[in-house]
DSSP file (Angstrom, degrees, kcal/mol; ACC not computed):
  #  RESIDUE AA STRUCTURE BP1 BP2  ACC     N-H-->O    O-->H-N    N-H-->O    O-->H-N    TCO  KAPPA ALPHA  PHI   PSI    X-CA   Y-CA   Z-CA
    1    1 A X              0   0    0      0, 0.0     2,-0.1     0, 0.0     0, 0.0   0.000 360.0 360.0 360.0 142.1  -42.8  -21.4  -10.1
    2    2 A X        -     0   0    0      1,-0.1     2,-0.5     7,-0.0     7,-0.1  -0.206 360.0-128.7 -53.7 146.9  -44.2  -20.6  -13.4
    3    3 A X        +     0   0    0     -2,-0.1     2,-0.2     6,-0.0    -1,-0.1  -0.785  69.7  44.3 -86.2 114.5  -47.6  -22.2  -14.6
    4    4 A X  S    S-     0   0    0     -2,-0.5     2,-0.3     5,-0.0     3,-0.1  -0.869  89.8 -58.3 145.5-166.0  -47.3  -23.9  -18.4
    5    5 A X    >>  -     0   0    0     -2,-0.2     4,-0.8     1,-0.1     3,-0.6  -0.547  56.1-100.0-102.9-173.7  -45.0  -26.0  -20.4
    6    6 A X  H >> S+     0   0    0     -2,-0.3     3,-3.2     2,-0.2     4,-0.8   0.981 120.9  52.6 -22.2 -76.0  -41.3  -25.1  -21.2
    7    7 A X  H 3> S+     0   0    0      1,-0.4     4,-1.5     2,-0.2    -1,-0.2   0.484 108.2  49.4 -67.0  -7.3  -41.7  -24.0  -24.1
    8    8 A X  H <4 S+     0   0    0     -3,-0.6    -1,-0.4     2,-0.2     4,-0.3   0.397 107.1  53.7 -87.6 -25.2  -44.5  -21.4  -23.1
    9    9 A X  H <X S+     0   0    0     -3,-3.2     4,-0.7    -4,-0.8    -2,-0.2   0.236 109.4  51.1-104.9  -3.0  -42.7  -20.0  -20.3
   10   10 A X  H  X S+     0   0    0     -4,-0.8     4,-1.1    -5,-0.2     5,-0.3   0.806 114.7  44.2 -98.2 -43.6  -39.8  -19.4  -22.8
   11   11 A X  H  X S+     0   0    0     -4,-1.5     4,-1.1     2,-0.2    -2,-0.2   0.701 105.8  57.0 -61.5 -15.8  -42.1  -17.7  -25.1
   12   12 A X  H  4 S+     0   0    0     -4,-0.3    -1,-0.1     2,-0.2    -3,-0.1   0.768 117.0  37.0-103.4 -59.6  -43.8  -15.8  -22.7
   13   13 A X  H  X S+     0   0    0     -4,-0.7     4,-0.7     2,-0.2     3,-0.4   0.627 111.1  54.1 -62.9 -21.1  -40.3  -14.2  -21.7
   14   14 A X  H  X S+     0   0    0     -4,-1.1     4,-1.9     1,-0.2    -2,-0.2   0.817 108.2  54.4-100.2 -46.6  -38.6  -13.9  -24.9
   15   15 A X  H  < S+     0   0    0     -4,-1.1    -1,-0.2    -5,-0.3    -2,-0.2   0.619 111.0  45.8 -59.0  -6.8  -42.1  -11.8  -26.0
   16   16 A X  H  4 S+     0   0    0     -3,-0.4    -1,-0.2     0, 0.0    -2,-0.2   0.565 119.4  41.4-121.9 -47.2  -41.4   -9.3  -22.8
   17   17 A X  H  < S+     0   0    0     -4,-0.7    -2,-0.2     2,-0.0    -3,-0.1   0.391  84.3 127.7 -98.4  10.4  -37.3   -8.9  -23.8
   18   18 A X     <  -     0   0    0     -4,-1.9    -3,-0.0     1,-0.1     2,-0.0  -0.372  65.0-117.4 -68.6 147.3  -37.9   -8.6  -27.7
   19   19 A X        -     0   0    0      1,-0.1    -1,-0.1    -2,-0.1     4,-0.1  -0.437  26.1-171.9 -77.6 139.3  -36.1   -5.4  -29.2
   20   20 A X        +     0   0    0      2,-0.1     2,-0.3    -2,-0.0    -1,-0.1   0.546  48.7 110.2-124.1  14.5  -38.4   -2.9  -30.7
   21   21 A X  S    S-     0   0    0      1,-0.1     2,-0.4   107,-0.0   106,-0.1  -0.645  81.9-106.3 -64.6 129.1  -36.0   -0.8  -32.2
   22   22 A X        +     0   0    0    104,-0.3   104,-2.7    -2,-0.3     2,-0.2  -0.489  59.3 148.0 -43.9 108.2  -35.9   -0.8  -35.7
   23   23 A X  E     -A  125   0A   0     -2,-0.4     2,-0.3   102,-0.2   102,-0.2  -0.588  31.0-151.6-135.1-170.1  -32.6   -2.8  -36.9
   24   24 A X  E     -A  124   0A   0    100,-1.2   100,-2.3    -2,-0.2     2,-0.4  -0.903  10.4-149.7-169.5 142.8  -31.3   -5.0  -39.6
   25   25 A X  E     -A  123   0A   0     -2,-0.3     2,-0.4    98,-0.2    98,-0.2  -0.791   2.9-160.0-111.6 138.6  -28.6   -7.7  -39.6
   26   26 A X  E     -A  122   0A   0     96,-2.9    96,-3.0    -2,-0.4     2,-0.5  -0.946  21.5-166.9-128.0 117.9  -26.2   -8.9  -42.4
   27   27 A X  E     +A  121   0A   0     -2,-0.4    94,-0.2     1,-0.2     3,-0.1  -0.826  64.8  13.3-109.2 172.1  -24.8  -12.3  -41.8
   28   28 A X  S    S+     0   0    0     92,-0.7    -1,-0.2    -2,-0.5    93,-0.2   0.836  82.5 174.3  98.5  49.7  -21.8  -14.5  -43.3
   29   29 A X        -     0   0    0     91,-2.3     2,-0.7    -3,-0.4    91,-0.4  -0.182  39.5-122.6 -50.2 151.6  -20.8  -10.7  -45.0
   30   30 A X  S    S+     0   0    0     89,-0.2     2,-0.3    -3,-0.1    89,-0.2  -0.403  76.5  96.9-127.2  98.2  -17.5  -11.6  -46.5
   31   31 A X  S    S-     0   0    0     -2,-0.7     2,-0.5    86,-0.0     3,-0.1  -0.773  77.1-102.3-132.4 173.1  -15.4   -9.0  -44.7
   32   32 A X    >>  -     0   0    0     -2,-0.3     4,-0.9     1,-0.1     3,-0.6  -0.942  24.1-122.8 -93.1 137.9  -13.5   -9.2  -42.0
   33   33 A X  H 3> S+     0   0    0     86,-0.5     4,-1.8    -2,-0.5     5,-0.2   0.844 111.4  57.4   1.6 -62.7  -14.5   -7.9  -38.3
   34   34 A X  H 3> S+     0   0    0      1,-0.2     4,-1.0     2,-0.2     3,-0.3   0.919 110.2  40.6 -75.5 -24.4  -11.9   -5.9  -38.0
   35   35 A X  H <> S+     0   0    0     -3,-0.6     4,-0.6     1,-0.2    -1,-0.2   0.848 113.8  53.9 -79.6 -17.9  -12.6   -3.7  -41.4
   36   36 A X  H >X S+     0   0    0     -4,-0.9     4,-0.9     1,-0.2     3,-0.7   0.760 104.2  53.6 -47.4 -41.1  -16.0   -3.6  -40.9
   37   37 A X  H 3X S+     0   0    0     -4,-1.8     4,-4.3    -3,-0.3    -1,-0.2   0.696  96.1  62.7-114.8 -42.7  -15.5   -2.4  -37.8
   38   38 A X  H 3< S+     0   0    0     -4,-1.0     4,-0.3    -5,-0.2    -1,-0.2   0.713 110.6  47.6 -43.1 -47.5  -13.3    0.6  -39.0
   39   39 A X  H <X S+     0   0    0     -3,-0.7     4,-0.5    -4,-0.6    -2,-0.3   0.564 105.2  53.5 -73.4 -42.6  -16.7    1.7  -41.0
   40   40 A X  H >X S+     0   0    0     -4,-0.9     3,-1.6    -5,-0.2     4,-1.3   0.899 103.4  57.0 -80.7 -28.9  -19.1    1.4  -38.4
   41   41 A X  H 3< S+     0   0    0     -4,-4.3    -1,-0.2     1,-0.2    -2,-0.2   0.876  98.7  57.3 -95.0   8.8  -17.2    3.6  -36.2
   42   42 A X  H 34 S+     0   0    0     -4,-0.3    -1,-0.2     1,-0.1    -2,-0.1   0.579 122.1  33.6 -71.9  -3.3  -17.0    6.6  -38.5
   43   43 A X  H << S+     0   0    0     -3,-1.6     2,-1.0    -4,-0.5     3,-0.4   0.597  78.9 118.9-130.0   7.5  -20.7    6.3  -38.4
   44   44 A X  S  < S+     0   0    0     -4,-1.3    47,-0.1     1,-0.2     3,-0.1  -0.469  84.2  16.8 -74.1  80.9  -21.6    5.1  -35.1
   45   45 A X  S    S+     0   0    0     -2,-1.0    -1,-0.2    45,-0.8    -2,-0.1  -0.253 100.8 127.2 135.8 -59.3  -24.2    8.4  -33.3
   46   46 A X        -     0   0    0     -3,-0.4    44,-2.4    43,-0.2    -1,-0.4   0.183  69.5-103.2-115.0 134.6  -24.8    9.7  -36.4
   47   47 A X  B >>  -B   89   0A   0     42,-0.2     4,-1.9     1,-0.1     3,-1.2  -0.539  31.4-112.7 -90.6 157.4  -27.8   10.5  -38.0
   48   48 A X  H 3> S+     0   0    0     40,-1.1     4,-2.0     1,-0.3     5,-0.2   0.578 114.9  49.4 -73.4 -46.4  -29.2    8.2  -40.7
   49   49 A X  H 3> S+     0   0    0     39,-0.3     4,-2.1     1,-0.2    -1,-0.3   0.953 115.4  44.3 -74.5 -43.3  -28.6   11.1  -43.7
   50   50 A X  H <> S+     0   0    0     -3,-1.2     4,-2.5     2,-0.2    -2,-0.3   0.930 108.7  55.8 -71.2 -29.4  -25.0   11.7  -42.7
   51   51 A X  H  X S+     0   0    0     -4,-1.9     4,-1.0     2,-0.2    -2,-0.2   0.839 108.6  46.1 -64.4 -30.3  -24.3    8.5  -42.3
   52   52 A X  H  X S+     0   0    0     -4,-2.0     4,-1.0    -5,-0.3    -1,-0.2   0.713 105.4  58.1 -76.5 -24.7  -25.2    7.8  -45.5
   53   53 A X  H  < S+     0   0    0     -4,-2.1     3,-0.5    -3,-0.2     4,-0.2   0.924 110.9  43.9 -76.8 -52.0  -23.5   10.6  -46.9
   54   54 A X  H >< S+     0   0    0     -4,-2.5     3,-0.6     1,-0.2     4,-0.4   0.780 113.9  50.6 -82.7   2.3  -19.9    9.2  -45.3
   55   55 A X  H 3< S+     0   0    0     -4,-1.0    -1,-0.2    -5,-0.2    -2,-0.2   0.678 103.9  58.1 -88.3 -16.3  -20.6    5.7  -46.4
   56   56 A X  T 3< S+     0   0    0     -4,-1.0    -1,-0.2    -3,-0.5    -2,-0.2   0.243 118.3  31.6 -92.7  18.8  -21.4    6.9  -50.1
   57   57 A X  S <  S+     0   0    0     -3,-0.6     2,-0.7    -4,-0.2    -1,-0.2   0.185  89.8 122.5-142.5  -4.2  -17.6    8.6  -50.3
   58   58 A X        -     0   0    0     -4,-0.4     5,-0.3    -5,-0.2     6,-0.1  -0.420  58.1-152.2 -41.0  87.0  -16.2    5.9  -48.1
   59   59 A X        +     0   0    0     -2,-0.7    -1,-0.1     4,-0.1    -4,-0.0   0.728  62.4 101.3 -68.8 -12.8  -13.5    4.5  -50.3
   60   60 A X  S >> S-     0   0    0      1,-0.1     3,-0.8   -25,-0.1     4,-0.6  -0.025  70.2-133.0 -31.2 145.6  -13.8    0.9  -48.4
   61   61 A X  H 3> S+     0   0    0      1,-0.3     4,-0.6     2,-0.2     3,-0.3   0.742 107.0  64.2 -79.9 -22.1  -15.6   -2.3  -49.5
   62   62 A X  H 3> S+     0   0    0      1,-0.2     4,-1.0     2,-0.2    -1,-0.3   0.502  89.9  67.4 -87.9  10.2  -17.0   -2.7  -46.5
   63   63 A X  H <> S+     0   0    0     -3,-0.8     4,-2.0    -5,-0.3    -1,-0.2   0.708  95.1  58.4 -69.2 -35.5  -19.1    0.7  -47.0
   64   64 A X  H  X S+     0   0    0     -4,-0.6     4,-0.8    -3,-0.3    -2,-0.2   0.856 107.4  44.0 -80.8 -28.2  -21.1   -0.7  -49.7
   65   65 A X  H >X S+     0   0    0     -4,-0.6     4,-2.2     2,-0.2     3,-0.5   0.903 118.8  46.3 -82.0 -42.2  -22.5   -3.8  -47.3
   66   66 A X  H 3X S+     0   0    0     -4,-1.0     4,-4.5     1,-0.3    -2,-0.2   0.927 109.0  60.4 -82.3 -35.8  -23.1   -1.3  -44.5
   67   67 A X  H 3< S+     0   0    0     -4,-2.0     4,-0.4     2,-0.2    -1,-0.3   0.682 106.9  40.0 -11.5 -66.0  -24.7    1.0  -47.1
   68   68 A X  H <X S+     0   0    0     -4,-0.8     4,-2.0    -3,-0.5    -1,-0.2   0.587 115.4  55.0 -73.0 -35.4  -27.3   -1.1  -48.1
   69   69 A X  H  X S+     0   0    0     -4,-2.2     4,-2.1     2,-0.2    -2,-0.2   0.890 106.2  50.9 -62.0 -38.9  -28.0   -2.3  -44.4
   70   70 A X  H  X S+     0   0    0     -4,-4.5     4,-0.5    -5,-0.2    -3,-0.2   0.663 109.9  48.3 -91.1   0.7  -28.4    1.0  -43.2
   71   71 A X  H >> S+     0   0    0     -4,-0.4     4,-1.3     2,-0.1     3,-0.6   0.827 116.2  50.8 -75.1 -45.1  -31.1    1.7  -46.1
   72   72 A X  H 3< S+     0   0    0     -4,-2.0     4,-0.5     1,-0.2    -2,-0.2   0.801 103.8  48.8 -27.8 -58.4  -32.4   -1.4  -45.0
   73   73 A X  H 3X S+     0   0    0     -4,-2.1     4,-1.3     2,-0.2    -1,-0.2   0.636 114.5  53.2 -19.8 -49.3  -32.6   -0.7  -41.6
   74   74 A X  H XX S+     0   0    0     -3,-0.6     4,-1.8    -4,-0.5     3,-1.6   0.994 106.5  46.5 -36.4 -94.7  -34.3    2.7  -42.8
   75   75 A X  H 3X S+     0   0    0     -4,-1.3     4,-1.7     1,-0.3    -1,-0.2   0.641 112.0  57.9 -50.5 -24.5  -37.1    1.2  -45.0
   76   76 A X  H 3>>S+     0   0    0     -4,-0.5     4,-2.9    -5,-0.2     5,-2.0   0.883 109.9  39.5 -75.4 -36.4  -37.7   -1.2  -41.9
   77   77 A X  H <<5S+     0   0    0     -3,-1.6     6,-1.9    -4,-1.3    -2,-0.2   0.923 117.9  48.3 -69.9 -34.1  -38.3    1.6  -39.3
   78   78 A X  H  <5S+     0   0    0     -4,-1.8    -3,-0.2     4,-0.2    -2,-0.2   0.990 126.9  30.3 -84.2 -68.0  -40.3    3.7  -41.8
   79   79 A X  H  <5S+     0   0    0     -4,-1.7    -2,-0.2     2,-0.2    -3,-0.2   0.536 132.0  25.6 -40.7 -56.3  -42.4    0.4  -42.7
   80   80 A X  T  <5S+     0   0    0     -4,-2.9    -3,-0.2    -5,-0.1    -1,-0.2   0.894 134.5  31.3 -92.4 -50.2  -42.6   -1.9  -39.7
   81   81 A X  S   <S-     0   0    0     -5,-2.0    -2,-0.2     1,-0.1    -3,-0.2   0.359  92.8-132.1-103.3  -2.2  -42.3    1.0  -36.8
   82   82 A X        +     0   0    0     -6,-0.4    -4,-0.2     1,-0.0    -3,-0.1   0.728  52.4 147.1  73.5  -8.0  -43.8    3.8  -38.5
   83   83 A X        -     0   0    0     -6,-1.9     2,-0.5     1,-0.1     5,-0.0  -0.264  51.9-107.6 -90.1 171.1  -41.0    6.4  -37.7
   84   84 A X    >   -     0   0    0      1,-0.1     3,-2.1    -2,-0.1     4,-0.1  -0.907  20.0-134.3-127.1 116.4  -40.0    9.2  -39.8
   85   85 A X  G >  S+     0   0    0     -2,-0.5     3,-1.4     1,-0.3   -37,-0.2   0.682  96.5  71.2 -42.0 -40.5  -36.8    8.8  -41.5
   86   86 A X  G 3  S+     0   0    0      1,-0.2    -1,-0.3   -38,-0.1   -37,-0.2   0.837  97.3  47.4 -51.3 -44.7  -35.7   12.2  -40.6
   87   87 A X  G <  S+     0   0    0     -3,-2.1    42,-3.7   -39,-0.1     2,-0.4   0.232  85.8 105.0-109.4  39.0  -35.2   11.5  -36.9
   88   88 A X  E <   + C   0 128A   0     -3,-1.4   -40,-1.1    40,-0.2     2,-0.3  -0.808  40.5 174.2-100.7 149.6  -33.5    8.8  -36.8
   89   89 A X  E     -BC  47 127A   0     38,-0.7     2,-1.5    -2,-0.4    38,-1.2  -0.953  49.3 -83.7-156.3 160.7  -29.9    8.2  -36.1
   90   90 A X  E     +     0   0A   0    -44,-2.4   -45,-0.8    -2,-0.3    36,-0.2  -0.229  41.0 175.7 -68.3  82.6  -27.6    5.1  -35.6
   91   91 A X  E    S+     0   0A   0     -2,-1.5     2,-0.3    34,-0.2    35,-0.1   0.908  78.5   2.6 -80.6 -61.6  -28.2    4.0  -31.3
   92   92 A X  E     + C   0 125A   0     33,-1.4    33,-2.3   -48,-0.0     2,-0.3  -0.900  59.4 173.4-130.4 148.8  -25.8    0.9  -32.2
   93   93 A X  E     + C   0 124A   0     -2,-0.3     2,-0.3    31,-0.2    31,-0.2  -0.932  23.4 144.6-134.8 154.9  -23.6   -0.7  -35.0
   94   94 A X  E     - C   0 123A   0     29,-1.5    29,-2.1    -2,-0.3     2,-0.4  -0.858  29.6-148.2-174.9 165.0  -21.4   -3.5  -34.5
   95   95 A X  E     - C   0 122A   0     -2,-0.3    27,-0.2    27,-0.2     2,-0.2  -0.995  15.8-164.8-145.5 142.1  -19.9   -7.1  -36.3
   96   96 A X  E     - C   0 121A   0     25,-1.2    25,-0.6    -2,-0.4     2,-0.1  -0.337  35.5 -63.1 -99.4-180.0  -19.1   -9.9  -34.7
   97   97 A X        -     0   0    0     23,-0.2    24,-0.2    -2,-0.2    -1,-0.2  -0.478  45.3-154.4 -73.6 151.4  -17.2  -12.8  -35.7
   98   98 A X        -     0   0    0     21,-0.3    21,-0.4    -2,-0.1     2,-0.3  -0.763  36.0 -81.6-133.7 144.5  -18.1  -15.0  -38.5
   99   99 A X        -     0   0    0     -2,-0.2     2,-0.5    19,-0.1    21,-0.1  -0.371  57.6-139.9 -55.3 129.2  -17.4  -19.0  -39.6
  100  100 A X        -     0   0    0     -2,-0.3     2,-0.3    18,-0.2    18,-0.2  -0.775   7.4-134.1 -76.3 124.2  -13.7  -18.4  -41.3
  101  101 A X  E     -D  117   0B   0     16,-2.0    16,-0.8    -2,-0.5     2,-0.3  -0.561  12.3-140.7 -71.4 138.5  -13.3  -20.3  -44.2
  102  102 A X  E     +D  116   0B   0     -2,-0.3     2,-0.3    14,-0.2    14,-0.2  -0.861  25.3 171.6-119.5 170.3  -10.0  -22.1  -44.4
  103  103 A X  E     -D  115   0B   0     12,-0.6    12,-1.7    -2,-0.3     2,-0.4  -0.810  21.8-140.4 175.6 147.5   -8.4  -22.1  -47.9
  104  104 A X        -     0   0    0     -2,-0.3     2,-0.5    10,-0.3    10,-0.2  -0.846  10.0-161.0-145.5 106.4   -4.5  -23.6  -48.6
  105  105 A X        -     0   0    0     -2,-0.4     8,-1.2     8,-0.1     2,-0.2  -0.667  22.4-119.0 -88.6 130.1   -2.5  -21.9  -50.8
  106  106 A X  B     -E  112   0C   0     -2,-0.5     6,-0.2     6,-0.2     2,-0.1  -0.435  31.1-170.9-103.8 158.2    0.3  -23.8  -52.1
  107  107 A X        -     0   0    0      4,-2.4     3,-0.4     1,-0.3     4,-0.1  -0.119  35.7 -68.8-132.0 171.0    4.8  -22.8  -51.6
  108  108 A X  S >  S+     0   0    0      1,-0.2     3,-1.5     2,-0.1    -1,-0.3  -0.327 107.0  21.9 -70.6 168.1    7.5  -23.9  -52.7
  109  109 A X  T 3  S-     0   0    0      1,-0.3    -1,-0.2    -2,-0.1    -2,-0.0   0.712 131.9 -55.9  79.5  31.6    9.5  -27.3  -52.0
  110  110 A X  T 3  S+     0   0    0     -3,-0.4    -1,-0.3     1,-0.2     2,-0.2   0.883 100.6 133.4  96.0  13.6    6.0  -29.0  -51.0
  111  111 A X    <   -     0   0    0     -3,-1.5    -4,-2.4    -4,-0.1     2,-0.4  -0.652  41.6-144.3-116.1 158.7    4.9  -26.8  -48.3
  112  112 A X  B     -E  106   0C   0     -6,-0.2     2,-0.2    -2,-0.2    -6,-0.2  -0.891   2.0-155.4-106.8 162.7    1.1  -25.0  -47.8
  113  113 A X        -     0   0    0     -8,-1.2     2,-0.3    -2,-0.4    -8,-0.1  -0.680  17.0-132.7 -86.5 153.5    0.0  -21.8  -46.5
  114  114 A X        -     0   0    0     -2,-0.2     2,-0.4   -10,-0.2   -10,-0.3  -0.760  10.9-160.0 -89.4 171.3   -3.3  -21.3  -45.0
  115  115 A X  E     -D  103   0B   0    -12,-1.7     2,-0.9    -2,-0.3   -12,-0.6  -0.941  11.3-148.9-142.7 123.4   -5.4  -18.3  -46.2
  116  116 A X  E     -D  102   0B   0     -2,-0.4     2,-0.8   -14,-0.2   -14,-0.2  -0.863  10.5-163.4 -76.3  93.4   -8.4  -17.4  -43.3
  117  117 A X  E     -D  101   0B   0     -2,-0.9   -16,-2.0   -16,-0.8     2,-0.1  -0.763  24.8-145.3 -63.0  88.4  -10.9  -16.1  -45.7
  118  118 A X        -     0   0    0     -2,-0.8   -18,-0.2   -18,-0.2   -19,-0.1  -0.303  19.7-168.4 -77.9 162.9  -13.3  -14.1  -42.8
  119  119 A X        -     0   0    0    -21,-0.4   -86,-0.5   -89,-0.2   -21,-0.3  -0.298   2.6-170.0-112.9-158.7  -16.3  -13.6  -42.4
  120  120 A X        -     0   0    0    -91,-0.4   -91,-2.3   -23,-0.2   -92,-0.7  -0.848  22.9-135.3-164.6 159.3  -18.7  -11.5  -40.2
  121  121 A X  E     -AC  27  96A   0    -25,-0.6   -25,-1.2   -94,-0.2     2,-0.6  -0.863  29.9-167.8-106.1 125.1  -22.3  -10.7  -39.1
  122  122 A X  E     -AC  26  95A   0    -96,-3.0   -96,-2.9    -2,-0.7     2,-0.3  -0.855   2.6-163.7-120.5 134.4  -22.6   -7.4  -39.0
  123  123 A X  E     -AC  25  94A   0    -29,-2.1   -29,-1.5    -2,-0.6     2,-0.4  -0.920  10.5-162.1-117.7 125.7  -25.9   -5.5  -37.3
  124  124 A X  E     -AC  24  93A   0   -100,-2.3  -100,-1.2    -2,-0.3     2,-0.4  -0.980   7.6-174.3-115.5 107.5  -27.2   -2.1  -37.6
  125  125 A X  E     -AC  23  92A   0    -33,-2.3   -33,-1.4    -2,-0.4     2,-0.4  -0.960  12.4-167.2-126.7 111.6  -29.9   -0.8  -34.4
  126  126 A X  E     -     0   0A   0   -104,-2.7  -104,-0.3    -2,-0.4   -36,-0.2  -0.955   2.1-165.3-127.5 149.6  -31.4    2.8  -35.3
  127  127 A X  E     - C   0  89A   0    -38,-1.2   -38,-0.7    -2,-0.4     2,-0.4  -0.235  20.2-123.5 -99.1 167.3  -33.5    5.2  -32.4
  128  128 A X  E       C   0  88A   0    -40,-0.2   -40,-0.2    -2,-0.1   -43,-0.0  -0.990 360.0 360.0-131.8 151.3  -35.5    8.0  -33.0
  129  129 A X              0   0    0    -42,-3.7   -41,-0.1    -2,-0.4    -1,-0.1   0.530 360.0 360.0-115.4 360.0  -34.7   11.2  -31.3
């Protein structure tokens, strides 16, 4: 058994499994999964200058949030990690699901609709090669 309180043997581990690849997260984005997702996998391998080159002719909306994450992502690896922008390229992208908003748009004869307005968090993880 470990020696310490809880919450010390939780730090202790967490500090041993923490990621040290540079990344950046956007949550509560307000896209959907599945178009986000559509955009991260044209850029998904790719390195950091091309990837920016198809998200800046990318005629989606969700190119402009991933756009600004993956210059984010950038400026964190050059900043926190020290790494040189040039050889880096994108190890992982992905968006999960998000709270869904629920919204009721209203019909004829008395009736509603719902409208899911989603959402997503969407994460950007970049390597050096």
């Amino acid at each position: 058994m470990a020696k310490g309180h809880r919450s010390q043997i939780k730090r202790e581990r967490n500090a041993t499994q923490r990621e040290t690849r540079p990344h950046a997260k956007l949550s509560y984005a307000r896209v959907s999964t599945q178009k986000a997702c559509f955009v991260l996998d044209a850029i998904r391998g790719k390195d950091v200058q091309t990837a920016l080159g198809i998200l800046a002719y990318n005629p989606r909306y969700a190119s402009t949030l991933i756009e600004k994450l993956l210059k984010s992502a950038i400026a964190n690896a050059e900043n926190n990690n020290g790494m040189d922008p040039q050889n880096l390229y994108i190890a992982e992208c992905y968006a999960s699901d998000g709270p869904t908003m629920k919204r009721i748009h209203p019909r004829a004869q008395g009736r509603a609709y719902r409208i899911l307005k989603r959402t997503s968090h969407i994460t950007i993880v970049l390597d050096e090669r």
